[in-house]
C-alpha positions as CSV (number, residue, x, y, z in Angstrom):
1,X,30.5,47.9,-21.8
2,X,30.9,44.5,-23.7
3,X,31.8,42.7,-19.9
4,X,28.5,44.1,-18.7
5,X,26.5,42.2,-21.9
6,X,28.9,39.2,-21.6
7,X,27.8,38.8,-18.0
8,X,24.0,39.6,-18.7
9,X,23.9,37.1,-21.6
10,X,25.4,34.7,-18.9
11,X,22.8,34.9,-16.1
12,X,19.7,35.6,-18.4
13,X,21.0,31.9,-20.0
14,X,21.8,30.4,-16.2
15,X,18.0,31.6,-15.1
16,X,16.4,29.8,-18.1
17,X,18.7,26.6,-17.9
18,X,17.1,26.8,-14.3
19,X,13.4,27.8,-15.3
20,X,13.5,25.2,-17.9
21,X,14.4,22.4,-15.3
22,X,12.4,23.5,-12.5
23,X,9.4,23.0,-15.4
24,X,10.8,19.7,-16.2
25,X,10.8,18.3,-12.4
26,X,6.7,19.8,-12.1
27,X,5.8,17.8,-15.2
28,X,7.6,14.8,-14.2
29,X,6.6,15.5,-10.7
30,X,3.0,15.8,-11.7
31,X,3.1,12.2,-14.2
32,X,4.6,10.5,-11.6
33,X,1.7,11.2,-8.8
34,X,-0.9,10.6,-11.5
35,X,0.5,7.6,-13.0
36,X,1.0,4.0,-10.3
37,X,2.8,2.1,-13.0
38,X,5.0,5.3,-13.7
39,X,5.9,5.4,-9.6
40,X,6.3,1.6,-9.7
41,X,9.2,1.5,-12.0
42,X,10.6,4.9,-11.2
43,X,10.9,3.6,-7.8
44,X,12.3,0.3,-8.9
45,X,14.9,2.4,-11.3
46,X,16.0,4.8,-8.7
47,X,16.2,2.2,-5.2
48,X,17.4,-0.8,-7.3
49,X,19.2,-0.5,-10.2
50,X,20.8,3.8,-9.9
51,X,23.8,5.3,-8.8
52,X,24.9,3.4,-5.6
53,X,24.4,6.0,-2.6
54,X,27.3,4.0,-0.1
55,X,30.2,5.7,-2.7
56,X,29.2,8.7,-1.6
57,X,29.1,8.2,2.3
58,X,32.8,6.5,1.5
59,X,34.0,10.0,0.7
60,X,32.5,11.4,3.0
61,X,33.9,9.1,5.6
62,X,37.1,9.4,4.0
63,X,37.5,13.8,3.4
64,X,35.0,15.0,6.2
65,X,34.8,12.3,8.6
66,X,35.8,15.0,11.3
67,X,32.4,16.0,10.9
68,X,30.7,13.2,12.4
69,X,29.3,13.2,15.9
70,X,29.6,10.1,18.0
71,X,25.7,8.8,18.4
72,X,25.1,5.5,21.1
73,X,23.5,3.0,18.7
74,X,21.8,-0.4,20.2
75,X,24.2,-3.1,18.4
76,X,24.1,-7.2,18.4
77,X,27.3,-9.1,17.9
78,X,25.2,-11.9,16.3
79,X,23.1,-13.2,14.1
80,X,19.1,-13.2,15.8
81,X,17.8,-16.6,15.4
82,X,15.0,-17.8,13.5
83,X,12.9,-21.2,14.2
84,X,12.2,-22.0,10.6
85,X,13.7,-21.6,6.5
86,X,12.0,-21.1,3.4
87,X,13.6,-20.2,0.0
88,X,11.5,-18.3,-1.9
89,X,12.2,-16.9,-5.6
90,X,13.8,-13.9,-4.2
91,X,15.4,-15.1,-1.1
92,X,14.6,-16.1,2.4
93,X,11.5,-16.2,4.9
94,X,12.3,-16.8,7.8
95,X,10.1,-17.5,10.9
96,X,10.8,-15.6,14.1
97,X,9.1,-15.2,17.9
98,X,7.4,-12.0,17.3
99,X,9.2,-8.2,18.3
100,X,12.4,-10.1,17.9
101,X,14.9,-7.4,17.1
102,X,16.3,-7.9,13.7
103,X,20.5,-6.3,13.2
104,X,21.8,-5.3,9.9
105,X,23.6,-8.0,8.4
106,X,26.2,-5.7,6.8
107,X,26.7,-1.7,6.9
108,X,24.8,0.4,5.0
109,X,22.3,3.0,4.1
110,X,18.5,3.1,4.7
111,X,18.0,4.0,0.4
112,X,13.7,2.7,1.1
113,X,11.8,3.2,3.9
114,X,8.4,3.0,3.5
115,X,5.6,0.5,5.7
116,X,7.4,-2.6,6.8
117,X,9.8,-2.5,4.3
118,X,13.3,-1.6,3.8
119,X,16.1,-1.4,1.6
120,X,20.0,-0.9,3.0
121,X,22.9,-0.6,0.3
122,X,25.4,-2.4,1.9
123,X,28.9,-1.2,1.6
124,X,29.8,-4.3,-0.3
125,X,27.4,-3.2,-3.4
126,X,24.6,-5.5,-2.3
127,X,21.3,-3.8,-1.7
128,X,19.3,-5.9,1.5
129,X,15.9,-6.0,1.3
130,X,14.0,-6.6,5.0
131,X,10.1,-6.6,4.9
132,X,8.0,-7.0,8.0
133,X,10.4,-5.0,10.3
134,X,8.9,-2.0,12.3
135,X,11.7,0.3,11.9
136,X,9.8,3.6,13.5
137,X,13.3,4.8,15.0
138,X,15.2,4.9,11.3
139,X,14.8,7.7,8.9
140,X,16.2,7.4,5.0
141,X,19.3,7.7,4.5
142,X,21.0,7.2,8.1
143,X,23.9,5.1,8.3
144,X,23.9,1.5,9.8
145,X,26.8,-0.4,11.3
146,X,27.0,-4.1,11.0
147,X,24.7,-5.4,14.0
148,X,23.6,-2.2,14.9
149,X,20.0,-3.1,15.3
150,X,17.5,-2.0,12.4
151,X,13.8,-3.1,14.3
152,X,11.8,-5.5,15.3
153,X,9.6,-8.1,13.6
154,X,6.0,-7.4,13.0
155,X,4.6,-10.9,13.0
156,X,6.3,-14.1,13.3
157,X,7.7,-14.0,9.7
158,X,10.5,-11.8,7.9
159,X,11.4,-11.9,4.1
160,X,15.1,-10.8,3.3
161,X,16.3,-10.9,-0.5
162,X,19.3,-9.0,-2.1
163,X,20.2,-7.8,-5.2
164,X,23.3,-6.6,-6.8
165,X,22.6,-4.8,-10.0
166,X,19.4,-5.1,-10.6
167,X,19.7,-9.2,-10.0
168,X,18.6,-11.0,-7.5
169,X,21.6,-12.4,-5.4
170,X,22.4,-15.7,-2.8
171,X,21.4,-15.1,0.6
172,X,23.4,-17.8,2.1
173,X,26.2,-15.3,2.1
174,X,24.7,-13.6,5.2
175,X,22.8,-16.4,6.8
């Protein structure tokens, strides 16, 4: 008789620990759509400075790699080639021929996709950020190799910065 009020005490506490989160993902949920300053720096908190996603798929590779299913991918052994260099404050525009497919410079995971922007966590820590690049083929979260090719350029410029921890980094490690 006292197991059977142990064990409801337990799940009627479990169900409101739940209730009470699933309200405090609708409110935040809710302030987040309503609020563009909100998004802004939720989305800045949560691609650029959280938890770094590429620990994760390293224990994955590691425990269930078994798992995986061999996929063609289109890869480049090189670097594509740019006509012109520009330092910016946050790193590098470079000019381009138009359509030119763009590789990843280093492996990684697609953490922000959204218009012609992209962010990879690179398996060295370093997030790579690639804007103009029409990257309709990639979904979030898929796995890169290095080389393996990311998109094409939009126009005749691209803009690649990285940042490790929040802080921008030197792109003349990959270029």
């Amino acid at each position: 008789m006292e197991e059977r009020l142990v064990l409801k005490k337990s799940v009627k506490n479990l169900l409101q620990k739940i209730f009470i989160m699933t309200i405090g993902i609708l409110i935040g949920m809710i302030l987040t759509k309503n609020n563009e300053s909100l998004k802004k720096d939720l989305k800045k908190e949560i691609y650029e400075t959280s938890y770094p996603i590429i620990e994760s798929r390293n224990i994955y590779e590691k425990y269930f790699s078994f798992l995986n299913k061999e996929k063609v991918k289109q890869v480049s052994n090189n670097i594509f080639s740019y006509i012109k260099k520009e330092d910016t404050k946050e790193g590098v525009k470079l000019t381009v021929k138009a359509n030119t497919p763009i590789p990843t410079l280093e492996s990684g995971i697609i953490v922000y996709l959204e218009n012609s922007r992209v962010i990879i966590e690179q398996t060295d820590g370093v997030k790579a950020i690639y804007e103009n690049i029409n990257t309709n083929n990639k979904k979030l979260y898929d796995y890169l190799e290095k080389g393996e090719i990311l998109g094409e350029s939009i126009s005749d410029t691209i803009i690649l910065s990285f940042t490790k921890k929040g802080e921008y980094y030197d792109y003349k490690k990959y270029l």
